[in-house]
C-alpha beads as a LAMMPS data file, in Angstrom:
LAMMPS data file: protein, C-alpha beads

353 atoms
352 bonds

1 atom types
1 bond types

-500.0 500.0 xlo xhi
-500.0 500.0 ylo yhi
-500.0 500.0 zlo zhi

Masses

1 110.0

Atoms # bond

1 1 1 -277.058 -164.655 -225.065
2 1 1 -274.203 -162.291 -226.510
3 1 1 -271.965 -162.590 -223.346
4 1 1 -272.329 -166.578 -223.328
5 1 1 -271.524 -166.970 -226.520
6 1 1 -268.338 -164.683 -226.347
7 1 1 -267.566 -166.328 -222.854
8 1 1 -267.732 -169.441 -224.233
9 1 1 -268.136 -171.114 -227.776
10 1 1 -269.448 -170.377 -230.665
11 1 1 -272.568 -171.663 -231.812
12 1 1 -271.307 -173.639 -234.160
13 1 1 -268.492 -175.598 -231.678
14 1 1 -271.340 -176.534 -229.415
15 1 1 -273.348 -178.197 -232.196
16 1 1 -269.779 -179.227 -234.097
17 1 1 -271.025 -177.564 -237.382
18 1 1 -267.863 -176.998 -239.321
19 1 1 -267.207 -175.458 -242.950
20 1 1 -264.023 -175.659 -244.680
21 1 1 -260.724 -176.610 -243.088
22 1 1 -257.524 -174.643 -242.572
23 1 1 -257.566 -171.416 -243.398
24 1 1 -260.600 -171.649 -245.668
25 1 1 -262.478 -171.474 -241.931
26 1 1 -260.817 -168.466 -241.499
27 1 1 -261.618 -166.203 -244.559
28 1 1 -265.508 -167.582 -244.954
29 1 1 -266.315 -167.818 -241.237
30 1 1 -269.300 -170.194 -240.534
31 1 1 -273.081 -169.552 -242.247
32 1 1 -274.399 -170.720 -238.352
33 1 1 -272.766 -168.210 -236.137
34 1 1 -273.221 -165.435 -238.614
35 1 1 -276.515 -165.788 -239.120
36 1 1 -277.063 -166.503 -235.170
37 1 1 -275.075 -162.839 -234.907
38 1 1 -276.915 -161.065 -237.379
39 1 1 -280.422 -161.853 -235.360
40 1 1 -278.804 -160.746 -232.266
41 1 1 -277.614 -157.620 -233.565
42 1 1 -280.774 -156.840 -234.888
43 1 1 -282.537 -157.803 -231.995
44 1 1 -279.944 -154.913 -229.902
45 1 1 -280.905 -152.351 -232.450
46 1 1 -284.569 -152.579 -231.809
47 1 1 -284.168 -152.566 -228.299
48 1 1 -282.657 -149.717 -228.737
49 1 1 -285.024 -147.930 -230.772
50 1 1 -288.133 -148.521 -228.922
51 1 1 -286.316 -147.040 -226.229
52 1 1 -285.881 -143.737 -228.968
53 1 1 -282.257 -143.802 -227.923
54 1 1 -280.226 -140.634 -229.038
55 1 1 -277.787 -141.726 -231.403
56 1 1 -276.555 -138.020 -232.106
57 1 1 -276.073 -137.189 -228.331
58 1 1 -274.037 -140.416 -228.056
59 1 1 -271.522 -139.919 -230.627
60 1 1 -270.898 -136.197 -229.149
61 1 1 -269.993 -137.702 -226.088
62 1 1 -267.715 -140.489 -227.295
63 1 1 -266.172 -138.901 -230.476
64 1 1 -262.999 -141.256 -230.003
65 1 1 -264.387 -144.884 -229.670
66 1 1 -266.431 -143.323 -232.968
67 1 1 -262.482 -142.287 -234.660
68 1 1 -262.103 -145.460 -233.743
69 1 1 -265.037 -147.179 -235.457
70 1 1 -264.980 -145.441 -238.557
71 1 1 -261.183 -146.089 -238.704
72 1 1 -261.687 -149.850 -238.246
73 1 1 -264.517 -149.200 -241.305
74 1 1 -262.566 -147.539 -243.400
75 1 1 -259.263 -149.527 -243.585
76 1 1 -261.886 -152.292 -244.508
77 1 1 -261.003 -150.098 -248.115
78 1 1 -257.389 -151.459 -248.542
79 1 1 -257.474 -155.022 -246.636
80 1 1 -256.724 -157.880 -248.891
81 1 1 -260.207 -159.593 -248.345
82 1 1 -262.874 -156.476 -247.917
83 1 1 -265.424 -158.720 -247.748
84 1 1 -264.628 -160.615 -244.813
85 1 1 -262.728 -157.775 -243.209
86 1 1 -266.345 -155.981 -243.478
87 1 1 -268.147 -158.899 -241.942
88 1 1 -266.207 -158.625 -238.888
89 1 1 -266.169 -155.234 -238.147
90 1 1 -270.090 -155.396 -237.978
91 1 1 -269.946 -158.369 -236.103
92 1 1 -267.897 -156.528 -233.247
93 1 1 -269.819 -153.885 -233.968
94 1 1 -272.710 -156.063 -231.559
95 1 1 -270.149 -155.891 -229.026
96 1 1 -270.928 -152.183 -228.798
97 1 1 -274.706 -152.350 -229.604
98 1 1 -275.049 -154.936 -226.528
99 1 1 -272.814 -152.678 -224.126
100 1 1 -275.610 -149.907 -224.970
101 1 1 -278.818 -152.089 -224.657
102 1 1 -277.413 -152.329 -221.130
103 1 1 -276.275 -148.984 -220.147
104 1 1 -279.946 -147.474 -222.094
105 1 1 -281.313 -149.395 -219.205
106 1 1 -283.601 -147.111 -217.147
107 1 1 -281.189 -148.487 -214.325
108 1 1 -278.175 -149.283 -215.960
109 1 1 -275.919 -150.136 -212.955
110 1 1 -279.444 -152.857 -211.693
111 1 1 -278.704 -153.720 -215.300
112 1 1 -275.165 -154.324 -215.048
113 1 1 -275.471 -156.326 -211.963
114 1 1 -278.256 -158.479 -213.498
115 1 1 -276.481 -159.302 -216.616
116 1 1 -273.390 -160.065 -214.535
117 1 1 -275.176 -162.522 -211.934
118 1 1 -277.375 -164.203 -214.779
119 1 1 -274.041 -164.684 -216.907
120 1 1 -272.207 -166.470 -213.849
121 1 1 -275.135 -168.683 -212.712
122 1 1 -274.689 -170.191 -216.213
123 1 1 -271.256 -170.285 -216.683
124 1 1 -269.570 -171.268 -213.237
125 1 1 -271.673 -173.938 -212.229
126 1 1 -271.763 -175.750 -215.600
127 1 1 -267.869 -175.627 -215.783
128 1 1 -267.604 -177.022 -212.902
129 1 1 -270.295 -179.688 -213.822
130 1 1 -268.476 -179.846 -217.383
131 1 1 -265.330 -180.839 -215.638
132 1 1 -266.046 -182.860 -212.750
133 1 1 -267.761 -185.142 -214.650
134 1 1 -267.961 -184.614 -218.443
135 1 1 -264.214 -184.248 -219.226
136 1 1 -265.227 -185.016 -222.826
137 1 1 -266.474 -182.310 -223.616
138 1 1 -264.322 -180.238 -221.288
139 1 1 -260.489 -181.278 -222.133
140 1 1 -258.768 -179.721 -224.521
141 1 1 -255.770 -182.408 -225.896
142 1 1 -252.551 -181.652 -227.528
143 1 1 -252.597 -183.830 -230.898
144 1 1 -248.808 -184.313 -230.579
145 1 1 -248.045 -185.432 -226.790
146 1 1 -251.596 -186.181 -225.829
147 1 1 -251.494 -183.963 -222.802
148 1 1 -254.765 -182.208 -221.956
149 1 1 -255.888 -178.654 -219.923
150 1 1 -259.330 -177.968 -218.816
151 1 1 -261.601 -175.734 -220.488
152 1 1 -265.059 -176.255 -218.906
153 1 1 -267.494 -174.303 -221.298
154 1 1 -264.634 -172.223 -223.424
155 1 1 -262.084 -173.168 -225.782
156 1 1 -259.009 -172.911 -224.073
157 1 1 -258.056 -172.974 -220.029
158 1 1 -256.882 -168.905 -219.857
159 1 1 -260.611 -168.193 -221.374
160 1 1 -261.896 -170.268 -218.420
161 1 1 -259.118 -167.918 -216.691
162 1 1 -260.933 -164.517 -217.882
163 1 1 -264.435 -166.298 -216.806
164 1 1 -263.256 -167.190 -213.364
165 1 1 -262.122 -163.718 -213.309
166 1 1 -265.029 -161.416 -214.273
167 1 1 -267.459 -163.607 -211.782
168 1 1 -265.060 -163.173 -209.036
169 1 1 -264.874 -159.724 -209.545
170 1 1 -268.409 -159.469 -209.924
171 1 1 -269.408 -161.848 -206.295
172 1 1 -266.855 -159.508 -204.701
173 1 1 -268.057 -155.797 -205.831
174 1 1 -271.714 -157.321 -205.200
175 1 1 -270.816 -158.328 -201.913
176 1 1 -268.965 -155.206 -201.113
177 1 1 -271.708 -153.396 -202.256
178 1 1 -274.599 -155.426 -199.612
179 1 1 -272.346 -156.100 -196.987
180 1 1 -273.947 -153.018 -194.779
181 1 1 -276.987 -154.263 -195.205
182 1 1 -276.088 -157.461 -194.209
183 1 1 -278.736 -157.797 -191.285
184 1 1 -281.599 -157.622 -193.872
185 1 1 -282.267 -161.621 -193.880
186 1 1 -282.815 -161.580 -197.907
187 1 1 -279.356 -159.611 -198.350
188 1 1 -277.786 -162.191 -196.132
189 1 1 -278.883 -165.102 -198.424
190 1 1 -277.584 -163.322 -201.156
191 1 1 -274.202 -162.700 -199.872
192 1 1 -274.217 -166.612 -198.902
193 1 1 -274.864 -166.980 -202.152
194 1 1 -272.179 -164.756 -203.599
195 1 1 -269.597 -166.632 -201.098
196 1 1 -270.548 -169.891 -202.624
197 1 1 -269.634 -169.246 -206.070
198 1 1 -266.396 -166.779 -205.085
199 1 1 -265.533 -170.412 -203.923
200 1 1 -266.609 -172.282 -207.276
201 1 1 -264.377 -169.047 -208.495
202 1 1 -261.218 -169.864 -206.438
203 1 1 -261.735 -173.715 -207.951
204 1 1 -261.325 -172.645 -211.653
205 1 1 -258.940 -170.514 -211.000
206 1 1 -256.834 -173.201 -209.651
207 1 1 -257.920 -175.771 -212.391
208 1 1 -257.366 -172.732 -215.137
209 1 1 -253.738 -172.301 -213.854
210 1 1 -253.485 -169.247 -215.232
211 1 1 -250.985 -166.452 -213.787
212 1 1 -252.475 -163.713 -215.587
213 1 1 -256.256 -164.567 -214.217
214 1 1 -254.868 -164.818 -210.791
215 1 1 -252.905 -161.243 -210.662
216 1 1 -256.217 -159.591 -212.610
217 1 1 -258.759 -161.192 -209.705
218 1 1 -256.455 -159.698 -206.847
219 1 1 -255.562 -156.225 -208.567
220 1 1 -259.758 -156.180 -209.038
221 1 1 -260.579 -156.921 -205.938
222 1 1 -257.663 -154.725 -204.100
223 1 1 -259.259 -151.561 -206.453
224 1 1 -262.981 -152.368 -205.160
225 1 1 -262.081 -152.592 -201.655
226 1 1 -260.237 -149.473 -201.777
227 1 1 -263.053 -147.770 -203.943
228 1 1 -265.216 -148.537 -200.448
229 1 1 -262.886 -148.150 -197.854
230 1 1 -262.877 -145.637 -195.417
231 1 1 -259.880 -144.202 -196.517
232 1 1 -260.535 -143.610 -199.949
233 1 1 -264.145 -143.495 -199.757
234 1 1 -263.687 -140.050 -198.058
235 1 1 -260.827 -139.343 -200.406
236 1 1 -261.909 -140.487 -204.131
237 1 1 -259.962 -138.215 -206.102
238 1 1 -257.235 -140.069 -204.617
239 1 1 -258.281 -143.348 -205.987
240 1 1 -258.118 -142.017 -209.138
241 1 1 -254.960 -140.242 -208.961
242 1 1 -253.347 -143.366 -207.869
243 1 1 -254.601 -146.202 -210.215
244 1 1 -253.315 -144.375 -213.662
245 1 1 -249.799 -143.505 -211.469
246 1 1 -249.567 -146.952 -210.731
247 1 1 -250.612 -148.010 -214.726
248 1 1 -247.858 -145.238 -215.196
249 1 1 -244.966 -147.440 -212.897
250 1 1 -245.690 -150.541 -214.572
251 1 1 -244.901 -148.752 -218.059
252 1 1 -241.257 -147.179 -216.907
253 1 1 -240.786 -150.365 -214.964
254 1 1 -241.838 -152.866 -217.815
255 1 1 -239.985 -151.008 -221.065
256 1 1 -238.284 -148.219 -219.696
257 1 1 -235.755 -150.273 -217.802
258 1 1 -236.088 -153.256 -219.551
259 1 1 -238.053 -155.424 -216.591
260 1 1 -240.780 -156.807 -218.400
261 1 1 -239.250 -159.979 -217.685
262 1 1 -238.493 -159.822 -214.179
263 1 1 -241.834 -158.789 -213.209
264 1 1 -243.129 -161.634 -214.840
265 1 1 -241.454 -164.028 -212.880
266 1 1 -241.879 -162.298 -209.962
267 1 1 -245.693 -163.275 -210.146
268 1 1 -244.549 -166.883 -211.351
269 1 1 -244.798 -166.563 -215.371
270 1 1 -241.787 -167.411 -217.843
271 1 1 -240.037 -164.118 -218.716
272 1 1 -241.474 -164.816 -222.350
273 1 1 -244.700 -164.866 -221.315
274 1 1 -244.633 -168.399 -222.491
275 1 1 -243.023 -167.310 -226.047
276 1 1 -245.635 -164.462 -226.462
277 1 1 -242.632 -162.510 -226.990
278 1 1 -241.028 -164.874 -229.598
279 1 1 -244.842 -164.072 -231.256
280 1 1 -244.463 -160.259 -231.179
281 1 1 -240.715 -160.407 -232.802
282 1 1 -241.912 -161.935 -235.559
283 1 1 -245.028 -160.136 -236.649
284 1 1 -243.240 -156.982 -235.777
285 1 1 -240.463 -157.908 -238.374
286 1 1 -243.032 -158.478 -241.419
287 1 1 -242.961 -154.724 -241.436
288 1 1 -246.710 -153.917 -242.161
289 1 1 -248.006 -150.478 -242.464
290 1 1 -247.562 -149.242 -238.962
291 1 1 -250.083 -146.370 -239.431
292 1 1 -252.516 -148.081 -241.911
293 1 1 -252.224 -151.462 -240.497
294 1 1 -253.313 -154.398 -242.767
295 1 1 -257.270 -153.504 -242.525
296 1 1 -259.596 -154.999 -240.119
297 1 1 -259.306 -158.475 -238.930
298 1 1 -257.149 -158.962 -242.446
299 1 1 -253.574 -159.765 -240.813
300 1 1 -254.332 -163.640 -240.393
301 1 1 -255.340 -164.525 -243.406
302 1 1 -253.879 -165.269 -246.846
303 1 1 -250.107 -165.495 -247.884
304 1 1 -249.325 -163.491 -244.372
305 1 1 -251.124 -166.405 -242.069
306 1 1 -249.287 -169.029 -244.626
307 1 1 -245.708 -167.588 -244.491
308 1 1 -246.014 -167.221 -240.508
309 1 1 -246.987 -170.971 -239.680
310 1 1 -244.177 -171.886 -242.649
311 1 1 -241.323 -169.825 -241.313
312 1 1 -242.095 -168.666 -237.853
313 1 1 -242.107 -171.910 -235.932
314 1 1 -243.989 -170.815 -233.613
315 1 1 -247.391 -173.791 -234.757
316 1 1 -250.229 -172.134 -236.497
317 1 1 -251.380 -169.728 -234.619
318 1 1 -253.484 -167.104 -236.082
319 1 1 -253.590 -164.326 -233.474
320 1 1 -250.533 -161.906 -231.797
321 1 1 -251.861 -162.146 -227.835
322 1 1 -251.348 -158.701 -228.076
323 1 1 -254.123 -156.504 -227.570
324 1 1 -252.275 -153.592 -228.909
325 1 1 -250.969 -155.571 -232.182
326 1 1 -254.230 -156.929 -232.522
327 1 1 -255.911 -153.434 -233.801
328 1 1 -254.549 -153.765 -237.311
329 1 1 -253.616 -157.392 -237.302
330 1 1 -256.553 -159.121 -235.213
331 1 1 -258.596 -162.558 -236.644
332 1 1 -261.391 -164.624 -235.346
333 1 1 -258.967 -167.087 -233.025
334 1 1 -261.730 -169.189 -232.157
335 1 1 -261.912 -171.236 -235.187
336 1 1 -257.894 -172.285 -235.174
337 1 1 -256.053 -171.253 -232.507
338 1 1 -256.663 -170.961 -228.407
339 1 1 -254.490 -169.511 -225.890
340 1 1 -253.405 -173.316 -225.328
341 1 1 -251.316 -172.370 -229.303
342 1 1 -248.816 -170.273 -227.706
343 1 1 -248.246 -172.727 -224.445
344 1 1 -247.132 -175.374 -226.472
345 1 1 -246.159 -173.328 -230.022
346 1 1 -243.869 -176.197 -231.264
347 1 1 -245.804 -179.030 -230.565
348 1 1 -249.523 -177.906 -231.976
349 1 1 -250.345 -179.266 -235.886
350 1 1 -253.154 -177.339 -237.590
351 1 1 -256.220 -178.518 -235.800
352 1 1 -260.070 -177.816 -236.116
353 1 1 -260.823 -177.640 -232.748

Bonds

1 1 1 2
2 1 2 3
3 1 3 4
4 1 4 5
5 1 5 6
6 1 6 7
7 1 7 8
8 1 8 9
9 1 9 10
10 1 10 11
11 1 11 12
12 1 12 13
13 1 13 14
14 1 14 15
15 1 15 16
16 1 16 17
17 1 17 18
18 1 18 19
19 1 19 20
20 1 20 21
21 1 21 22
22 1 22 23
23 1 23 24
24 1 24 25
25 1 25 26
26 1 26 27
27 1 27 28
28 1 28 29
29 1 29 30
30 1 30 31
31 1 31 32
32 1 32 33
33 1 33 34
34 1 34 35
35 1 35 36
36 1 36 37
37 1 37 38
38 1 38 39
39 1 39 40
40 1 40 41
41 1 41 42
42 1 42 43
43 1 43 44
44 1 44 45
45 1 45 46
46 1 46 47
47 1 47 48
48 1 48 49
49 1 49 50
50 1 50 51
51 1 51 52
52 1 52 53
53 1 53 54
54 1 54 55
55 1 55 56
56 1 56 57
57 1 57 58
58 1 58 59
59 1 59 60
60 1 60 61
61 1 61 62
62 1 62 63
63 1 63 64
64 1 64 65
65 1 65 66
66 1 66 67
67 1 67 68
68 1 68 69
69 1 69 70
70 1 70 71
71 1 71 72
72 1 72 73
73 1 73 74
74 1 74 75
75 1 75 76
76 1 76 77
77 1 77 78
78 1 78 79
79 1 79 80
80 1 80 81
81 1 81 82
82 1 82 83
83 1 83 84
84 1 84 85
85 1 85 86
86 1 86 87
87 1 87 88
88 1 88 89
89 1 89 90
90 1 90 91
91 1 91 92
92 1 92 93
93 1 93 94
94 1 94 95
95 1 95 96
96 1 96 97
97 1 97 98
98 1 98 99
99 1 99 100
100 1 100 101
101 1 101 102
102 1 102 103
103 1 103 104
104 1 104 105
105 1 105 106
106 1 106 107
107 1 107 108
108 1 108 109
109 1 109 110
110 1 110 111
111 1 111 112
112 1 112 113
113 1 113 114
114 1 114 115
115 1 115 116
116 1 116 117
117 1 117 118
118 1 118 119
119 1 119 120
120 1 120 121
121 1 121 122
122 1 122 123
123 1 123 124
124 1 124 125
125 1 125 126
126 1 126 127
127 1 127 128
128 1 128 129
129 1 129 130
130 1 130 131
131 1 131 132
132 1 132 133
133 1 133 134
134 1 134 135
135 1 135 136
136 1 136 137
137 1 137 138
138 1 138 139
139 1 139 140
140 1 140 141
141 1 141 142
142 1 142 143
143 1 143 144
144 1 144 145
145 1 145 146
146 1 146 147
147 1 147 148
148 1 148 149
149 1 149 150
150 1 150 151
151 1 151 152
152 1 152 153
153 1 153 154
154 1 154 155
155 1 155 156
156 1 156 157
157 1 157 158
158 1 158 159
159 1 159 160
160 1 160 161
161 1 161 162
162 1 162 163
163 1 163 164
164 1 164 165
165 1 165 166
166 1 166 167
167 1 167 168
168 1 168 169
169 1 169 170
170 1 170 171
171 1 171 172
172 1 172 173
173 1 173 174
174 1 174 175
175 1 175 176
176 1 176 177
177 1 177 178
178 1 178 179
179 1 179 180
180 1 180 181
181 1 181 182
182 1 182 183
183 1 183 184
184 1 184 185
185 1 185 186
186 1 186 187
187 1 187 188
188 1 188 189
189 1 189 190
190 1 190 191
191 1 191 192
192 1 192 193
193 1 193 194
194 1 194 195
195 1 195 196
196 1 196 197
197 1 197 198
198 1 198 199
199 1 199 200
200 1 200 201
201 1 201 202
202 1 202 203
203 1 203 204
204 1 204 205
205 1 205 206
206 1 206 207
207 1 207 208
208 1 208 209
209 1 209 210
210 1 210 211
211 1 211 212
212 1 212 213
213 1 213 214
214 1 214 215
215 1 215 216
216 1 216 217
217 1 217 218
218 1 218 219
219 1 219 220
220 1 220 221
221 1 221 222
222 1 222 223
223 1 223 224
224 1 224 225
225 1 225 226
226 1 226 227
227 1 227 228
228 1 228 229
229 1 229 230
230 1 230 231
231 1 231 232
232 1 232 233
233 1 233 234
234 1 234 235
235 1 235 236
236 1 236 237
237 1 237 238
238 1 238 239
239 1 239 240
240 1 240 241
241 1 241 242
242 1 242 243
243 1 243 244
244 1 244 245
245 1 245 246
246 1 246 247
247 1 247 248
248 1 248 249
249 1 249 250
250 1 250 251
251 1 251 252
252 1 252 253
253 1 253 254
254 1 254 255
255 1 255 256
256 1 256 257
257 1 257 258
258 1 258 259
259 1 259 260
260 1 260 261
261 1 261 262
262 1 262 263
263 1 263 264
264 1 264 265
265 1 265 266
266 1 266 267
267 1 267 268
268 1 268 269
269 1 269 270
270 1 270 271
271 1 271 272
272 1 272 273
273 1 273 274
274 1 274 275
275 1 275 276
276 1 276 277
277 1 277 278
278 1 278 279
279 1 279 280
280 1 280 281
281 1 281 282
282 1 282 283
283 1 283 284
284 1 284 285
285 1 285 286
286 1 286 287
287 1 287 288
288 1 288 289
289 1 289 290
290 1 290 291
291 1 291 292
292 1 292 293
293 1 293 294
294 1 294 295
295 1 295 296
296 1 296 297
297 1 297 298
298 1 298 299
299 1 299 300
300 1 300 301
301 1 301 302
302 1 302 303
303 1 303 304
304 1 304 305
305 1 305 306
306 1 306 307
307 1 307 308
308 1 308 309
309 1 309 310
310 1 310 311
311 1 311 312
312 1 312 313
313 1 313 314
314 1 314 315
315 1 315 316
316 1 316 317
317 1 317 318
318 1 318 319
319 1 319 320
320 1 320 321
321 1 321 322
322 1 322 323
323 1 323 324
324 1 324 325
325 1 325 326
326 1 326 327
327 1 327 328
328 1 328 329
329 1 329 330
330 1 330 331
331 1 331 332
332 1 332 333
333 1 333 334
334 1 334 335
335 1 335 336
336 1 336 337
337 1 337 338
338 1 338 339
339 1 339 340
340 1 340 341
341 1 341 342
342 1 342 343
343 1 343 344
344 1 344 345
345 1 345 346
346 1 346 347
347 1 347 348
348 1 348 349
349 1 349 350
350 1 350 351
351 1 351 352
352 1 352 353
């Protein structure tokens, strides 16, 4: 229930429960989805106590993402709006709490595979339903030129994008993973089955027209195959050597010599990453604490979020489609803006949806 709703919509846009407009929505969030969290969360934590999970042991072994939690915590001390900076770091904390009720499994990678499949029954079939033949509910329009993109389930065409991508990835490793077996006549239907929606995959993919999902699905799929290849099945260490010295390229390639640019058009995307760039500039000239940040999830809102749709002209958008800028500056984007904002930044007027 946690992955559909963060693959998709929130509750509260399938059932078109709105509170407050502008960026009202922003700062008070909606009384629906947070209660609908809260339940979920608790429901994680007492999964995970009746399985007497060790808490103690688990923070030993990952004492950075807890740096990182506490950090996230405590700036909630000097952001403008503590409240609602605190309300969102416990929401995200339930992305943690439902990674765990999966990996406490007492066969977590069964688990993983189970959650994957179940997720991308739902998902890939009813976009495809969603926009073969309800395009109402599917299209997302442009209020200025009228234009529209496909969404299927999710709120904007590159989070049908990341969709298409994580079940692709998924009906490849799983078929990777059975294809030895493939005489056995019940792993045979289920690599049929796994071939049938890597096509529904390839379909949303094209409809999603998304450069970045494409290059993610093939670099996925190129690192499984190699992961059970001969060659580097014998030779893992190998693997592993190569895929952070090939993170490492990209880096000296990207801002080292300035080709950021050209390797984005080489795979077909505008050398701004259509004006992601013109996003970063901007938010990196408000000069904001660069160590303390702005507290968590507090960038986006008040006289900051007012002074960037005013003076940036760049449309309201209320998010930096930068995962790295996002740790001290990140907002809820689902309520204002979708990754449709920054493919059409001077055409979008503030807009519910």
């Amino acid at each position: 229930m946690w992955m559909w709703i963060m693959g998709t919509r929130l509750p509260s846009q399938w059932f078109d429960i709105q509170v407050g407009q502008g960026t009202q929505a922003l700062e008070e969030g909606n009384p629906f989805d947070r209660n609908i969290f809260i339940i979920l969360i608790l429901i994680a934590i007492g999964i995970l106590g009746s399985r007497s999970f060790k808490w103690a042991d688990f923070c030993v072994r990952n004492l950075a993402l807890i740096a990182f939690l506490c950090f996230g915590l405590l700036s909630v001390l000097w952001s403008d709006y503590p409240v609602v900076a605190l309300k969102r770091w416990f929401r995200d904390l339930g992305n943690y709490l439902m990674i765990l009720v999966i990996l406490s499994d007492s066969n977590p990678l069964e688990a993983v595979r189970t959650v994957l499949r179940r997720l991308s029954y739902l998902v890939i079939p009813l976009s495809v339903l969603l926009i073969r033949y309800y395009p109402q509910i599917s299209r997302i329009y442009n209020s200025w030129t009228g234009t529209f993109t496909d969404a299927g389930p999710t709120t904007g065409k590159n989070l049908l994008g990341v969709l298409a991508v994580i079940s692709g990835v998924f009906f490849f490793w799983d078929t990777v993973t059975r294809w030895s077996n493939r005489k056995d006549v019940r792993t045979r239907r289920i690599i049929v089955v796994n071939i049938g929606f890597i096509g529904m995959t390839l379909w949303l993919l094209k409809i999603a027209n998304s450069t970045t999902a494409n290059v993610c699905l093939s670099l996925g799929c190129l690192a499984i195959w190699a992961a059970y290849s001969n060659v580097f099945g014998r030779r893992p260490r190998l693997l592993k050597m190569l895929a952070p010295a090939a993170v490492c390229l990209y880096v000296i390639l990207a801002f080292g010599f300035g080709m950021n640019g050209d390797l984005a058009a080489y795979v077909g995307k505008d050398p701004t990453l259509t004006d992601r760039t013109k996003i970063w500039a901007v938010v990196l000239g408000m000069h904001t604490n660069p160590l303390l940040g702005t507290g968590y999830e507090s960038f986006w809102m008040g006289p900051r979020l007012q002074w960037f749709w005013q003076h940036a002209g760049l449309g309201n958008l209320n998010e930096a489609h930068n995962g790295f800028l996002e740790l001290p500056f990140s907002s809820d984007s689902s309520l204002l803006a979708t990754e449709e904002f920054a493919e059409h930044s001077d055409l979008v007027p503030l807009s519910p949806r």
